[in-house]
N, C-alpha and C positions, 0 to 999 in steps of 0.2 A: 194573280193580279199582275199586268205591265206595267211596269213603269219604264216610263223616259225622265231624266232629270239632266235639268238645262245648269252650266257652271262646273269647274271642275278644278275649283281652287284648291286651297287645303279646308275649307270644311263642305265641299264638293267630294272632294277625295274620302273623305273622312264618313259621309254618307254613302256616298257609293260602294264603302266598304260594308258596313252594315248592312245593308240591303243584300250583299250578294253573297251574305251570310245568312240569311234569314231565308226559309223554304217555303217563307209564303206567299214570297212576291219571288217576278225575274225582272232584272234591270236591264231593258231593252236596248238602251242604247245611251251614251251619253255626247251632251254637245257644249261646244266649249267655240271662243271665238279664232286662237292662234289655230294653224294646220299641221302642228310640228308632230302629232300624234294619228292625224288622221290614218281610219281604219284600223288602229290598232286595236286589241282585247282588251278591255278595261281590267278583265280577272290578271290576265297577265302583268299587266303594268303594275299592279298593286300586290303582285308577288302571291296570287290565292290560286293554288291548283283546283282549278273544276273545269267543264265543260261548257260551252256557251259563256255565259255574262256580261255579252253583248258587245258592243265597239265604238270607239270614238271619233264623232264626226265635229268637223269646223261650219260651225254657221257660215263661215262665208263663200264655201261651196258645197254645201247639201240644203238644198229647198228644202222646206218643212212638209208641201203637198207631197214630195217624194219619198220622205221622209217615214211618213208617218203610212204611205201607202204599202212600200215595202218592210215597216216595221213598226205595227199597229200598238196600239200604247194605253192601257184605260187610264193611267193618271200620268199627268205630267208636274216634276217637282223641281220648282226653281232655286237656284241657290246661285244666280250672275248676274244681275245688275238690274236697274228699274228699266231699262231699256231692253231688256231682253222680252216681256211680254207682248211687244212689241212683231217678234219674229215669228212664236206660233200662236200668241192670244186666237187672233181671227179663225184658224184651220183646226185649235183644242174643240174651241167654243162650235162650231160647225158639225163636226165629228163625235159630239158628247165625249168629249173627252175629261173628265176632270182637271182641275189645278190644282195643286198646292205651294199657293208663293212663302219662300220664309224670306226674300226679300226687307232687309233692316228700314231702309227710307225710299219712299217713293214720291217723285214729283208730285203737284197737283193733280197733272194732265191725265199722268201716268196710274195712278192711284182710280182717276176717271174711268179709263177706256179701262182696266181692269173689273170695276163694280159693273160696267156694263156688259162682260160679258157673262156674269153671272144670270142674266135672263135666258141665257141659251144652256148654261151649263152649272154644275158644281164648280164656285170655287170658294176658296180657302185663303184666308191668310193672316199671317203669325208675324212680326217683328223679329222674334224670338220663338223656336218653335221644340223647344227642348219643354219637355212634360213635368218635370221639379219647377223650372221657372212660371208655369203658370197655373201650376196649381198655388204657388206662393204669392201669386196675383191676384187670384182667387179667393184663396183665403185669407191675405191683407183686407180683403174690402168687406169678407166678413168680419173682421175683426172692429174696422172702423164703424160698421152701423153699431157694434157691440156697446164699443167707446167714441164717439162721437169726438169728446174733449182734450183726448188724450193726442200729446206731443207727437209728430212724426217726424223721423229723418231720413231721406234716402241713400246708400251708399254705394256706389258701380266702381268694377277694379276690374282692370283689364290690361292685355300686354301693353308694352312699351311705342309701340307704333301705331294704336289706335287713336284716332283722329277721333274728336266733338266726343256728345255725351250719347251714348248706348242709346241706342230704340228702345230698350228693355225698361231703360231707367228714365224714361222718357213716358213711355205707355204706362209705369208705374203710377210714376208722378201724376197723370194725366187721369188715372182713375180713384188715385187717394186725393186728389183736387190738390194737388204741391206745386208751389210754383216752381217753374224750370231753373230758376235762377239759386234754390234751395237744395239741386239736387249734388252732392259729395262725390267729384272724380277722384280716383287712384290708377296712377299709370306705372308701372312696375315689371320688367325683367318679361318671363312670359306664359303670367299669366292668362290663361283660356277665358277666361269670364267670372264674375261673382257678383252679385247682388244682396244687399243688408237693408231691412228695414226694421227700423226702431220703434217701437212705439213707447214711450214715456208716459206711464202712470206715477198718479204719486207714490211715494216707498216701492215704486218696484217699475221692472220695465220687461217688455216683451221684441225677443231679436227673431225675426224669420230672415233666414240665411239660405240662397240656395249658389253653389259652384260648380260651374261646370268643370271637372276633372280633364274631359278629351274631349275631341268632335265628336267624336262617334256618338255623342247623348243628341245630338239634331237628328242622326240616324235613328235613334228611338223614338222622339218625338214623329217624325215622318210615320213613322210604322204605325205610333198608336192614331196619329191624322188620318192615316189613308184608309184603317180598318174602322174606324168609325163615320168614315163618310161613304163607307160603301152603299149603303141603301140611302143616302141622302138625294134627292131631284136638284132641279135648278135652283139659283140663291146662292149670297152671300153670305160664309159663315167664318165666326173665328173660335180661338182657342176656349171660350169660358163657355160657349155655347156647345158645345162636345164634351164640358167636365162639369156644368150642372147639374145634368140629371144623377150622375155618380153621387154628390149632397145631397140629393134628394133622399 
């Protein structure tokens, strides 16, 4: 399996680590908007002796039609901005190319022209795309049909520099029906990510906790998206629709 994956921040880096660790996919190429790296080895930069693991290019002089012609791709995985769909939506979608956006928040527009290229191709997308976090989303909402009446609270803790409230804890909220104004920030030193939901029975209570430890769990998350959407056609899909059938 190809992969191109668009971003190349630190949980950019952190995926692209994973990946060219993993012998089941090859990481074709990575694109990122500064040039300060162009055409360099990704494996190199990230200090992993192998052969190949592809090279980094600057959106703002490599075409995507060139792109993708000299270095063919079956899935393409974002992790740069809501503006970046923007750069190859139109030439994925054309090309059958798949997507997986883990993209946190997306404009209206943005969010738009994404749903529509799913008539020409698979795509995919996660707020949060680490595989503990939504299996914990998952089995929240089973729990609420369970109990209906019972207390909820949400809790998101994340480093010191993160701005507003989590996608995570957001799209939580958004499917246990919590109003936004309900949901618990912790900003703290530097911490990767955490999420707490509580649910309050009487004499007793239930905590579903998941933490992300390092980036490299959105690299996991990626792995198990891409190998489950392998046999998938055109349409839009997301995380709970790929870990249903596993409850079944």
């Amino acid at each position: 399996m190809k992969i191109g994956l668009m971003g190349f921040g630190k949980t950019g880096k952190a995926v692209a680590n994973a990946l060219l660790q993993n012998d089941s996919v090859s990481l074709e190429w990575v694109i990122r908007r500064k040039k300060l790296m162009d055409n360099r080895s990704v494996a190199e930069f990230l200090g992993i002796e192998m052969e190949g693991g592809g090279h980094i290019f600057s959106s703002d002089t490599k075409k995507i039609e060139l792109l993708l012609e000299k270095h063919p791709v079956d899935i393409i995985i974002d992790f740069s901005s809501s503006e970046g769909i923007h750069y190859y939506g139109n030439e994925a979608a054309n090309c059958g190319i798949k997507i997986i956006s883990a993209i946190s928040h997306y404009e209206e527009k943005d969010l738009e022209f994404l749903t529509s290229l799913s008539s020409r191709t698979t795509v995919f997308w996660s707020p949060n795309i680490t595989l503990g976090v939504n299996f914990l989303l998952l089995a929240s909402k089973y729990l609420k049909k369970i109990a209906p009446f019972a207390d909820i609270e949400i809790i998101e803790e994340h480093f010191k520099q993160k701005e507003g409230i989590s996608g995570t804890a957001l799209k939580i909220a958004e499917a246990l029906e919590i109003n936004k104004s309900d949901i618990n920030t912790v900003r703290a030193g530097g911490i990767v990510g955490k999420h707490e939901i509580i649910f309050g029975f009487p004499y007793q209570t239930v905590r579903l906790i998941h933490e992300s430890i390092s980036r490299e769990a959105f690299g996991n998350g990626v792995l198990f998206v891409a190998q489950n959407l392998e046999n998938k056609g055109p349409g839009f899909y997301n995380f709970e629709e790929l870990l249903e059938p596993y409850f079944g």
